[in-house]
N, C-alpha and C positions, 0 to 999 in steps of 0.2 A: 782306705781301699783294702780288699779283704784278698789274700791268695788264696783264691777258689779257682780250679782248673776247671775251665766246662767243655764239653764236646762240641766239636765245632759240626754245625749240619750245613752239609757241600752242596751248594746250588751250582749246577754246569747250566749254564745260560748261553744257548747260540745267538750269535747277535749278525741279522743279514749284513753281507757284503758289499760294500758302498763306496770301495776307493781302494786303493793303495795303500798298503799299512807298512810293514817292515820293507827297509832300503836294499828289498833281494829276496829272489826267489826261494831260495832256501836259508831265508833265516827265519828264526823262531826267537820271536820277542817274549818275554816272563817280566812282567813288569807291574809295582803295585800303583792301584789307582787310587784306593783310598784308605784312609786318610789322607790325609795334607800335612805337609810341614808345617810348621810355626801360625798353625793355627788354635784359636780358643773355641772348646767345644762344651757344651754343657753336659753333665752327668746323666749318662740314659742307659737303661739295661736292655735297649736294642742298638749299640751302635754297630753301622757297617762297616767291615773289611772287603775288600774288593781288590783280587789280584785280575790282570787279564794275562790268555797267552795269545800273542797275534802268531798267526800263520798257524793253527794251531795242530791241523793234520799232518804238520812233518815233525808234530810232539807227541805220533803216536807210537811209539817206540823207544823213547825217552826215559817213559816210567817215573817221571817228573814229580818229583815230593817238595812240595813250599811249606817250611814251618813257620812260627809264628808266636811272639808273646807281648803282652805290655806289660812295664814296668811304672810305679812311684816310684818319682824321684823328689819327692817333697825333702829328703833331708839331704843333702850333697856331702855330709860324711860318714853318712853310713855305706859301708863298703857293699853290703848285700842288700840290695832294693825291694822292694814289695812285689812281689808276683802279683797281680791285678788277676789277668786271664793269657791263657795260650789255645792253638789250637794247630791244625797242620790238616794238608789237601796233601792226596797221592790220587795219582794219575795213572790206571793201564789201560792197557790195547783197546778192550772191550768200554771206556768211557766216552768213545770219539766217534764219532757217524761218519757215512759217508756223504751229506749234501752239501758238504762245501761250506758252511756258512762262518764266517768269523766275526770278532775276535770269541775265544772260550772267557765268560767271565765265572771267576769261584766266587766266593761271594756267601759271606755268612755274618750274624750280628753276634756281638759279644756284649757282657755288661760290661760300665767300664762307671763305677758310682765314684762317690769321694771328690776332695779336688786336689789339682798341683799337677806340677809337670810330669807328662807321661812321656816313655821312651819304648818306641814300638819297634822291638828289634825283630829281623825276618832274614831267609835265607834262602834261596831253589837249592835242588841239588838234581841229579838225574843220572843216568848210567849214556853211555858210549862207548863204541867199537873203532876201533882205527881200520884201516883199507884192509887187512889182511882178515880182521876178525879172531885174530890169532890173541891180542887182547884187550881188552874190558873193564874200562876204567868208571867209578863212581865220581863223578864231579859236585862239588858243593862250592859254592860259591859267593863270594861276598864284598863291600868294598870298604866296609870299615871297622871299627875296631873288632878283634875275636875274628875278625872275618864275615862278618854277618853284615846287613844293611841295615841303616838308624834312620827309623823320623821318629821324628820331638815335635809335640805339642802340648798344650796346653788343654785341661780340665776344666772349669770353673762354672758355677750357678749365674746364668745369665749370658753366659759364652755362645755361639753360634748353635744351632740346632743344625743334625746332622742334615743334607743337604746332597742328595749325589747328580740331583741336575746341574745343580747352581756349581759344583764343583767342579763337573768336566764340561762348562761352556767355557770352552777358552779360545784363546785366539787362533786360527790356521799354523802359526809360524811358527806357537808356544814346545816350549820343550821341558820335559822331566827327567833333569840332568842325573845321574846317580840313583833312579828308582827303579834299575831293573840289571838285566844281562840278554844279551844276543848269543844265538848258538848257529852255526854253519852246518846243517844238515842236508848233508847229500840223499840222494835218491838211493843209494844201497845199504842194504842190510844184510847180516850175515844169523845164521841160526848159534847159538851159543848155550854154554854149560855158566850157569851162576850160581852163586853158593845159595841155599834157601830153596831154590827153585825145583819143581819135582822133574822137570824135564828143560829138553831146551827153550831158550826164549830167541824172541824175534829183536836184536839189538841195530841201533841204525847208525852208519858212517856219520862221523862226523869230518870235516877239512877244519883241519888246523893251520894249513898253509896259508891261509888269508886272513887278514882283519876283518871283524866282524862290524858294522855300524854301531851306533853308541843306540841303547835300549833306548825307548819314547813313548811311555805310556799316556804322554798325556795327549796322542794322537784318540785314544777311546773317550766317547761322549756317552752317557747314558743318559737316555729321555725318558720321561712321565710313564710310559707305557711302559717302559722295563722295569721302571720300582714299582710299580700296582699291578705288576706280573710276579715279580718277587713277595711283594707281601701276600697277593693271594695264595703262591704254595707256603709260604709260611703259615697262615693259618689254617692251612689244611691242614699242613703236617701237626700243629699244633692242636689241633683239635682233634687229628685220630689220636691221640695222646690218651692211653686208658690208665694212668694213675689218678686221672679227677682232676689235676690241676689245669683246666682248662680254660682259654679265654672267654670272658662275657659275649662275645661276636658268634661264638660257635652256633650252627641251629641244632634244634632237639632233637630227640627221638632218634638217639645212637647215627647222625650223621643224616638221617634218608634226606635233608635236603642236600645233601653235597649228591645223591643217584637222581633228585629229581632236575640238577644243573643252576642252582643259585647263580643268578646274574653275577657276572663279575669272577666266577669259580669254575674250573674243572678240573678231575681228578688228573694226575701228573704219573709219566712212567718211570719206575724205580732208574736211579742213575748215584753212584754213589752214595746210594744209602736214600737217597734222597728225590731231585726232580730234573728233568730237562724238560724244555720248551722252547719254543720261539720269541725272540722278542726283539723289536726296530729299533736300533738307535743308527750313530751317524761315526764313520771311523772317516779320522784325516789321512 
């Protein structure tokens, strides 16, 4: 496995509202979906990452940054491991609508070739104001070693093929103990002075005075229509790709069928670099 960094492209995916998701009005679930734990996957140079945030319009002030890398761990004594790929999602004001619809899925594919155990370390971090506004703490957050969150799985030729229906059909009750963090967002905000920033920003209360529910990402299900929603902007995006490297799928003649509405295609509004749209799946 080669340490090639590649840039990660950010799909914001609204996904309709269909239940109940985090245990409180104002919390805000950060939680990853995919991969899986102690699962065997096959080597493919589109695997998917899938974070979600439930509740996700009280993460609009947040300013929310998830990073993100995988590790070879094929030799357990070498002390410095194989960087595979990394990638990281930042979150501002202007990425978040207002129709209401949840959960926010990010959502990008990475190569991940070679084989042997992989260690996908990941981390949110986000800014917060206390009740006065007076100060403005960066939070980063994590629950295992370094501070960072660990899933471990496995590589290998003949391993499972990646799979994001078959993955989040789980049971009503099921739960994803240790794959995320809860944040207690109140309804206030205060205007604030941050380093970096050309002017003030809009920072929002957090309550620290209560326990927050334990993160449960495996309340989000994604269905058929949302991965052949996602592939579709991914081939767009790939095929307005003007270095030439482009997919066989692409149609000719510099794109005109993406203007004349190729069944199955439509052109996507810039969001992060990238796309938003609509897409049905089923939150518990």
């Amino acid at each position: 496995m080669h340490a090639v960094p590649r840039a990660v492209w950010a799909l914001v995916a609204w996904i309709a509202y269909l239940g109940p998701i985090a245990d409180g009005a104002g919390v805000v679930d950060i939680g990853l979906v995919y991969p899986l734990a102690n699962e065997t996957y096959e080597p493919t140079d589109r695997f998917p990452v899938v974070f979600a945030i439930q509740n996700p319009e009280l993460a609009r002030n947040l300013d929310t940054y998830i990073w993100f890398k995988f590790e070879n761990h094929s030799d357990p004594s070498v002390f410095s491991w194989d960087l595979i790929t990394r990638g990281s999602f930042l979150l501002r004001p202007s990425n978040f609508t207002d129709h209401g619809s949840e959960p926010m899925l990010l959502w990008t594919h990475q190569k991940i070739d070679g084989e042997g155990p992989v260690w996908m370390w990941w981390a949110p971090a986000w800014y917060e104001c206390d009740e006065t506004g007076a100060k403005v703490d960066s939070k980063w957050i994590g629950n295992r070693t370094a501070g960072n969150f660990l899933t471990k799985f496995e590589v290998r030729r003949g391993g499972r093929k990646a799979d994001l229906v078959a993955a989040t059909a789980r049971d009503d009750d099921e739960e994803c103990a240790g794959q995320g963090v809860t944040i207690n967002v109140t309804d206030r905000t205060h205007e604030v002075s941050r380093f970096g920033e050309p002017g003030p920003v809009t920072c929002a209360v957090v309550d620290l005075s209560s326990p927050t529910p334990a993160s449960n990402p495996c309340r989000v299900t994604i269905d058929q229509a949302a991965v052949e929603s996602k592939e579709a902007a991914d081939l767009e995006e790939r095929c307005r790709n003007l270095t030439g490297n482009k997919p066989p799928e692409c149609p000719d003649e510099n794109l005109a069928a993406w203007k004349l509405g190729v069944p199955g295609f439509t052109s996507l509004a810039a969001a992060l670099g990238a796309a938003a749209f609509l897409v049905i799946c089923q939150i518990r």
